[in-house]
C-alpha positions in Angstrom: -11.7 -48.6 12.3 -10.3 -51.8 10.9 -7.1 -52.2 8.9 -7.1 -53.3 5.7 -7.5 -52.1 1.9 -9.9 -49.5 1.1 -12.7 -50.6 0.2 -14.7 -47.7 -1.1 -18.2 -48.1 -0.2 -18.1 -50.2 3.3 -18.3 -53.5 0.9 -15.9 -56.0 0.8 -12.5 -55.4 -0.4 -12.5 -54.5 -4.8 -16.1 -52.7 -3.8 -17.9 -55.8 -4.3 -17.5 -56.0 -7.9 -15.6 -58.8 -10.2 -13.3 -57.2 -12.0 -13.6 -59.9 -14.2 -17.4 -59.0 -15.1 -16.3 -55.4 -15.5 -13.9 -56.1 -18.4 -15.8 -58.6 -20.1 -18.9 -55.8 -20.1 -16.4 -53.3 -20.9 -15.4 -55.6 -24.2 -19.0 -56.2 -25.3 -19.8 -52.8 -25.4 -17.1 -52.3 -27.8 -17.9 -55.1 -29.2 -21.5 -53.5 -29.7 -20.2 -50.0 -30.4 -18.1 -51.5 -33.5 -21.0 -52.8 -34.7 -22.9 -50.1 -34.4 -20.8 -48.0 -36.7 -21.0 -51.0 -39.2 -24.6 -50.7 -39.3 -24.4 -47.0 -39.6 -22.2 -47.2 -42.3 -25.0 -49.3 -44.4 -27.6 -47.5 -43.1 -29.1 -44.0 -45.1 -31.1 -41.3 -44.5 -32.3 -38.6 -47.0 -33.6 -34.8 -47.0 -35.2 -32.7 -49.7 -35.2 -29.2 -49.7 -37.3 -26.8 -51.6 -39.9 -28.9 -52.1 -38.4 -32.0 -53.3 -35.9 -29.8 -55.9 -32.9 -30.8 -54.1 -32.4 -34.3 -52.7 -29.1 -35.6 -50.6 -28.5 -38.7 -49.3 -26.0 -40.1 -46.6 -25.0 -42.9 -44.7 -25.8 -43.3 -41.3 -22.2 -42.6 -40.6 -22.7 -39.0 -42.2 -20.9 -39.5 -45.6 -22.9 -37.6 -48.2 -23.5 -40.6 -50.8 -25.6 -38.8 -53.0 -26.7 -34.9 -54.3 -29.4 -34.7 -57.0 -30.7 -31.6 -58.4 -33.5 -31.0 -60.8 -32.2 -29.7 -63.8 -35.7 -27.7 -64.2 -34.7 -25.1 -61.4 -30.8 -24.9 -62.2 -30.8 -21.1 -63.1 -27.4 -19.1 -63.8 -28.8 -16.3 -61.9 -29.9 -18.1 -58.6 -27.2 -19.9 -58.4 -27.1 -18.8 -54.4 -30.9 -20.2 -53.4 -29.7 -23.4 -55.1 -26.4 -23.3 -52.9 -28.5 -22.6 -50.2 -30.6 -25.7 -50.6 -28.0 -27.8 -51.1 -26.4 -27.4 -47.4 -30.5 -27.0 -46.2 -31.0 -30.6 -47.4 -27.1 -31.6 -46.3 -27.8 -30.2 -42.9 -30.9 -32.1 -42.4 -29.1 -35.7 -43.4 -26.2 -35.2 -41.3 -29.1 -34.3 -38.2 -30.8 -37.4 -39.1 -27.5 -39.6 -39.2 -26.6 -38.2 -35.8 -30.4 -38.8 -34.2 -30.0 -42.1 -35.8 -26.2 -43.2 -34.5 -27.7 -41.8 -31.0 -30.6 -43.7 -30.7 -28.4 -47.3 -31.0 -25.9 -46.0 -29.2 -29.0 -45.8 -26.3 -29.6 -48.9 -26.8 -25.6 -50.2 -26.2 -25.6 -48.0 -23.3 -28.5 -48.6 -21.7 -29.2 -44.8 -20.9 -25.9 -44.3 -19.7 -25.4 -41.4 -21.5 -23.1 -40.2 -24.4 -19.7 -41.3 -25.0 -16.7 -38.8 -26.2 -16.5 -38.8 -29.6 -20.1 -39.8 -30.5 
């Protein structure tokens, strides 16, 4: 067996890769990965729920930016089906804003999978 640094993988010493192209990758990822979450943050997506009664949108960053509620169905003694459409329609938003975030983080990642945090 020959002296000498350990190599890893039977390739030359540092396993063959440039550290240098490994931290400038590494920095454009977060380069893209901050953008990503700039995009997100302009981006929206919107849910209805009982038929178009209640209507949220959010950013893609999963801020709720807007509730509206037709007045029509506003009724003192439902006042728990209207509460339940509410998070129904706030549910759905903050699923699409997460299938959304997911789908460009794919494409930063190049199927590498998911990162903590995202």
């Amino acid at each position: 067996m020959a002296k000498g640094r350990f190599t890893g993988f039977g390739g030359p010493p540092g396993g063959g890769m440039n550290m240098n192209n490994l931290m400038k990758q590494a920095q454009k990822m977060k380069e893209d990965m901050e953008k990503l979450e700039e995009e997100m943050s302009a981006k929206e997506v919107e849910a209805t729920a009982g038929g178009g009664v209640v209507r949220v949108v959010a950013t893609g960053d999963k801020r709720i930016k807007l509730v509206e509620i037709d007045p029509e169905i506003i009724d003192p003694e439902e006042v728990e089906m209207l509460q339940d459409l509410i998070i129904a329609a706030v549910n759905e938003c903050i699923e699409k804003a997460e299938k959304m975030h997911a789908e460009g983080m794919g494409r930063i990642s190049g199927g590498m999978g998911k990162f903590p945090g995202f």
